[in-house]
N, CA, C and O of each residue as an XYZ file, in Angstrom:
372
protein
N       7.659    -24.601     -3.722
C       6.864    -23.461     -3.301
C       5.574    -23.308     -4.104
O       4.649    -22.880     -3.413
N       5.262    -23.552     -5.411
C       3.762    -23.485     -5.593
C       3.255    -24.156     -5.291
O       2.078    -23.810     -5.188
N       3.511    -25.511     -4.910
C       2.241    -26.116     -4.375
C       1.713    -25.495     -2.794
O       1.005    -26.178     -2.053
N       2.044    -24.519     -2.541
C       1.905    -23.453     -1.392
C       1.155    -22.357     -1.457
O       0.404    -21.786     -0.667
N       1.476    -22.187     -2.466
C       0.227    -20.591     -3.533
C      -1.076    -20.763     -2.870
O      -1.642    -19.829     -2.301
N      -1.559    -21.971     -2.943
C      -2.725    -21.875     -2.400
C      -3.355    -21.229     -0.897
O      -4.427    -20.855     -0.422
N      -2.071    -21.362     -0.557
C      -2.183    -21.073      1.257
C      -1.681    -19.801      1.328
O      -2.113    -19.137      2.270
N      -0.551    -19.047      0.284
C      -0.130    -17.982      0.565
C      -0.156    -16.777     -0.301
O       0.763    -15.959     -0.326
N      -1.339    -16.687     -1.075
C      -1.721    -16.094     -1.761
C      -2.970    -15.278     -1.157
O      -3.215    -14.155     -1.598
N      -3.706    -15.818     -0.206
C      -4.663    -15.156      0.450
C      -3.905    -13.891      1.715
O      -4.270    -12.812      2.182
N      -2.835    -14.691      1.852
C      -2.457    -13.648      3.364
C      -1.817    -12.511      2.699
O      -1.770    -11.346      3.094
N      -1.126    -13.234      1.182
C      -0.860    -11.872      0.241
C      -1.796    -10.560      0.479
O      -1.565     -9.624      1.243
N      -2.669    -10.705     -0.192
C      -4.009    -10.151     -0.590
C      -4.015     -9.466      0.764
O      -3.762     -8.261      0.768
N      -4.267    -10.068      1.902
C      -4.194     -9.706      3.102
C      -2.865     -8.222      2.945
O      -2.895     -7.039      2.607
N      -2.003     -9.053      3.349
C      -0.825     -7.768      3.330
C      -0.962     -6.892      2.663
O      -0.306     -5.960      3.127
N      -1.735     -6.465      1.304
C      -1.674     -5.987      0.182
C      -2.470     -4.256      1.009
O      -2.254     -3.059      0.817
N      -3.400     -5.038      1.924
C      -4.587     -4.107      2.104
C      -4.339     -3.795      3.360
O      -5.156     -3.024      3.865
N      -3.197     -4.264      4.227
C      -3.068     -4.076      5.632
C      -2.981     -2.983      5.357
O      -2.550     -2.608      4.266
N      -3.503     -1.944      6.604
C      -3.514     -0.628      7.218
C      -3.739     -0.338      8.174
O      -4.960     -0.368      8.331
N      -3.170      0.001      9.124
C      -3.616     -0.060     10.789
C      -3.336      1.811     10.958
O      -2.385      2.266     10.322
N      -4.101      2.688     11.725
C      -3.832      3.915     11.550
C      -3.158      4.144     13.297
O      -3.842      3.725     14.231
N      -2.372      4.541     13.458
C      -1.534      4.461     15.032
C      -1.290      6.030     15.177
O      -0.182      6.505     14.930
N      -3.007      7.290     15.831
C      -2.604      8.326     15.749
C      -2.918      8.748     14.376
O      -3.684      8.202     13.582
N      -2.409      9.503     14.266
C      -2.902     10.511     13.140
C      -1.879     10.165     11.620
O      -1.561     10.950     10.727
N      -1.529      8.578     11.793
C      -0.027      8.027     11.014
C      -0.627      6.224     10.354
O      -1.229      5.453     11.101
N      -0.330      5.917      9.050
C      -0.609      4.511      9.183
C       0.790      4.019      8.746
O       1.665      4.492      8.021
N       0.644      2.750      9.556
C       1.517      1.757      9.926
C       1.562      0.786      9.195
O       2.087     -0.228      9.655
N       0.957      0.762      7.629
C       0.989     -0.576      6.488
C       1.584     -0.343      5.485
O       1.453     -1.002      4.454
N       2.393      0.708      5.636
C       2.988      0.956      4.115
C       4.145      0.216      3.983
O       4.304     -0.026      2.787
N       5.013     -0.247      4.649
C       6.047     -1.376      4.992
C       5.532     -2.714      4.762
O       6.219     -3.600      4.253
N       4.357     -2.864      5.123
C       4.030     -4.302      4.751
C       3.193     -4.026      3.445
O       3.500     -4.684      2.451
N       2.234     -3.175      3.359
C       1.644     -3.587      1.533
C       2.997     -3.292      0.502
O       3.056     -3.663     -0.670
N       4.130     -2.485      1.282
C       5.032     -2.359     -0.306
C       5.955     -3.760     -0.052
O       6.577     -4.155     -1.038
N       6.079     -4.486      1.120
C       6.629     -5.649      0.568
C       5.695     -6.820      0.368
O       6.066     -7.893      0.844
N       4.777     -6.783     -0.136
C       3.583     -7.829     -0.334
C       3.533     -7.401     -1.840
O       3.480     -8.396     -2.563
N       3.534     -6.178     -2.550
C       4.072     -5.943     -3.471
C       5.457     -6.471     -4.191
O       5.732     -6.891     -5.315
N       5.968     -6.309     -3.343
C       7.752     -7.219     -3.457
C       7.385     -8.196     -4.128
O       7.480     -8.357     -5.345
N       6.746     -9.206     -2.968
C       6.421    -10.528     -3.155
C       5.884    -10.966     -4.267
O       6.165    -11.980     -4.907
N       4.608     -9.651     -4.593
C       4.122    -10.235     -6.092
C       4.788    -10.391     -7.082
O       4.633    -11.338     -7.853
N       5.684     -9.432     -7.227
C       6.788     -9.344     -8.180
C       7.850    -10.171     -7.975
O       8.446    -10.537     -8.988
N       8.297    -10.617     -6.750
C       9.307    -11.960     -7.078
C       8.306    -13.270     -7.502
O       8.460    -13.914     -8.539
N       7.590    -13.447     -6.816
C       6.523    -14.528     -7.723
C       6.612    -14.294     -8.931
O       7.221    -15.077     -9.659
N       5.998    -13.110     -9.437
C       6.015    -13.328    -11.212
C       7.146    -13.371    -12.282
O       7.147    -13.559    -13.498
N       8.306    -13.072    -11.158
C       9.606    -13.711    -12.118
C       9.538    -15.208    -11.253
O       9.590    -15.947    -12.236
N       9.501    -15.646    -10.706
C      10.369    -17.166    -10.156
C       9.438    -18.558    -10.941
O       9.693    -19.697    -11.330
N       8.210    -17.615    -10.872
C       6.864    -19.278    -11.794
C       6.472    -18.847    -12.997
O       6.275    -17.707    -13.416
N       6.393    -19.758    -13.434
C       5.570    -19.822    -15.167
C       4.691    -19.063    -14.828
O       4.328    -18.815    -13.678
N       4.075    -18.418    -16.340
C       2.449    -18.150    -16.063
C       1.560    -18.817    -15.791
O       0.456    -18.462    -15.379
N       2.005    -20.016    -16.025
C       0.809    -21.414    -16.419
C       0.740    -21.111    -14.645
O      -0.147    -20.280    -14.450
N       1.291    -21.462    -13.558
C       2.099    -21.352    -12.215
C       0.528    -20.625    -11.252
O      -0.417    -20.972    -10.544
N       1.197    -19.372    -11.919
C       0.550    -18.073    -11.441
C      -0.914    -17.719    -11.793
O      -1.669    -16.900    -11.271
N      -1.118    -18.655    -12.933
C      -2.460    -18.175    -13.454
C      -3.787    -18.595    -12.724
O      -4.734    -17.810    -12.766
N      -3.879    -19.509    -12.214
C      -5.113    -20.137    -10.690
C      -5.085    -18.848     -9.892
O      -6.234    -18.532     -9.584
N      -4.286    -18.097     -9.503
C      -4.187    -16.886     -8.354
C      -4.194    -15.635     -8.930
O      -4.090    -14.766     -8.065
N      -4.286    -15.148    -10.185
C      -4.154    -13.937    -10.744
C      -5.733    -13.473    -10.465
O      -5.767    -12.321    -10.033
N      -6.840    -13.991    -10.584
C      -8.107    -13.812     -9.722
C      -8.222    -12.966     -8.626
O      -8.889    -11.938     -8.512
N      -7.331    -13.646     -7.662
C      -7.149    -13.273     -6.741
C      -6.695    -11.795     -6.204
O      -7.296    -10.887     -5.630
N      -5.019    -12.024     -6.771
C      -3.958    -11.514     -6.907
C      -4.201     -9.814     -7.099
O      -3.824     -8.916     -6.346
N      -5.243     -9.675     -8.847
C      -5.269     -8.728     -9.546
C      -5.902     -7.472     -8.362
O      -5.231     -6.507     -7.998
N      -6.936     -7.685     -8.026
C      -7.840     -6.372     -7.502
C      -6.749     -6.052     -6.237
O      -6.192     -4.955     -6.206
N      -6.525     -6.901     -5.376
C      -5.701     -6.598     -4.799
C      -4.132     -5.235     -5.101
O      -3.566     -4.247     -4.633
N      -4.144     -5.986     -5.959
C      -2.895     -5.077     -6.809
C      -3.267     -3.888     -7.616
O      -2.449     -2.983     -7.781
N      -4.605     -3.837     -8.189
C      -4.860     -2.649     -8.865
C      -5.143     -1.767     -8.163
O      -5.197     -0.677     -8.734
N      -5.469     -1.779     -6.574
C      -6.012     -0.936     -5.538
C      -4.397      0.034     -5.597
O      -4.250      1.206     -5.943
N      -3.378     -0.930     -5.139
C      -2.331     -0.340     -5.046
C      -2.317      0.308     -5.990
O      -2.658      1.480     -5.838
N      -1.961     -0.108     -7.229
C      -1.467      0.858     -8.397
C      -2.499      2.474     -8.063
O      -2.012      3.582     -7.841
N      -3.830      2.162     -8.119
C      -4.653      3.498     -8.105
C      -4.327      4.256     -7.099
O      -4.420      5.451     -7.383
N      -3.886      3.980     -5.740
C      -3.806      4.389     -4.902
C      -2.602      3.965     -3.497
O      -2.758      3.426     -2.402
N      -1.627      4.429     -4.096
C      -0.154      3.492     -3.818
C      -0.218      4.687     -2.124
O       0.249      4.168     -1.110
N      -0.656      5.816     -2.030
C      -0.649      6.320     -1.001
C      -1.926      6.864      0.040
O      -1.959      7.978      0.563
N      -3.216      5.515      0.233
C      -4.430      5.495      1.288
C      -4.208      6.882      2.192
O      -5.085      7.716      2.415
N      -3.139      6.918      2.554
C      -3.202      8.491      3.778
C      -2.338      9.557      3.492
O      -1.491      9.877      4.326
N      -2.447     10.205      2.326
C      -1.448     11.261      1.571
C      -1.509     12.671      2.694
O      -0.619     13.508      2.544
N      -2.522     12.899      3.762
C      -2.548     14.383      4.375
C      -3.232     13.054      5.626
O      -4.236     12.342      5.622
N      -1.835     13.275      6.775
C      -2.323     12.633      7.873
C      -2.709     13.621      8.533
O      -3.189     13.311      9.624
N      -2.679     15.247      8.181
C      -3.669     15.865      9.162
C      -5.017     15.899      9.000
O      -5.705     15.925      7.979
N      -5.341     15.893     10.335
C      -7.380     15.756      9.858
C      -7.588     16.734     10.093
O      -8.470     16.880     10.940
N      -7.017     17.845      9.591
C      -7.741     19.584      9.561
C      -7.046     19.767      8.680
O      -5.881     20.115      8.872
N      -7.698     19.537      7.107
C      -7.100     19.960      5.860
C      -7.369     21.335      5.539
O      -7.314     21.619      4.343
N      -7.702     22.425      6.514
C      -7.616     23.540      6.139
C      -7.557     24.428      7.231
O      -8.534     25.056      7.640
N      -6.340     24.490      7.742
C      -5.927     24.970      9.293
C      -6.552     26.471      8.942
O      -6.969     26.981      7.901
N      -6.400     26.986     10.475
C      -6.442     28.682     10.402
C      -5.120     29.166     10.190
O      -4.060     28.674     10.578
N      -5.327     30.219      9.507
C      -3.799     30.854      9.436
C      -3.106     31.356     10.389
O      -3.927     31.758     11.214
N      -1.847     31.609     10.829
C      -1.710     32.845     11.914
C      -2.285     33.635     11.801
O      -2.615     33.941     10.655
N      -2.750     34.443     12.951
C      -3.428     35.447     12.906
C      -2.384     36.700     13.154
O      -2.893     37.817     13.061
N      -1.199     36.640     13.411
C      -0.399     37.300     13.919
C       1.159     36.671     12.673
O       2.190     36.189     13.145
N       0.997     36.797     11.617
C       2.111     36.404     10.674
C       3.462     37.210     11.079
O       3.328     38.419     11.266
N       4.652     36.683     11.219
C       6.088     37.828     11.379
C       5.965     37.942      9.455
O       5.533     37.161      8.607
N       6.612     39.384      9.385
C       7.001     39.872      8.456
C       8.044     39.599      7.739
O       9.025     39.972      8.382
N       8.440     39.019      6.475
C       9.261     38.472      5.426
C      10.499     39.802      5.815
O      10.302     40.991      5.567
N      11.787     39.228      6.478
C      12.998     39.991      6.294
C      13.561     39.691      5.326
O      14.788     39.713      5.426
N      13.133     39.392      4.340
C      13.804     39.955      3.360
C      13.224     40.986      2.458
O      12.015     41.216      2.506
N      13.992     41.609      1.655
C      13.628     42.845      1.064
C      12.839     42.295     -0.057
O      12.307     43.053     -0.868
C-alpha cells in the first residue's frame, strides 16, 4: 500500500474538504470524518520516513478540520428569527 500514497493521498485531501449542501443540510460530514479515519490509520500502519513525502499535502488539509471540525454549525439561514408575536404563557407557577 505505500507505493499507492501517491495516488491516494490527493483524493484524501479531496474527502477531507468534501461538502455538498442538500437544502438547508450538508452531506460531507460522513465522508471528511472518515478521511480523517483514514489519516489516522495511515499514521499508525507506516513509518514516518513512509508518510513524510505526503505530510505537505496531508497537513492543511487536516488543520482546516481541526479549526473547524463543524463548516455548517446553524443550518438555518435566518440566524435571528422573529419571535412569536403571540407567546402562550409559562403554566407553571
Amino acid at each position: 500500500m505505500p507505493s499507492r500514497l501517491p495516488e491516494v493521498v490527493p483524493l484524501l485531501c479531496a474527502a477531507l474538504a468534501y461538502d455538498i449542501e442538500r437544502g438547508a443540510a450538508s452531506v460531507g460530514t460522513h465522508v471528511r470524518d472518515a478521511a480523517c479515519y483514514v489519516c489516522w490509520a495511515f499514521a499508525r500502519a507506516f513509518e514516518p520516513s513512509v508518510m513524510a513525502p505526503h505530510v505537505g499535502m496531508l497537513a492543511p488539509s487536516l488543520l482546516v478540520q481541526v479549526a473547524n471540525p463543524n463548516p455548517n454549525p446553524n443550518p438555518n439561514p435566518n440566524p435571528h428569527p422573529t419571535p412569536n408575536p403571540n407567546p402562550k404563557p409559562d403554566p407553571r407557577p
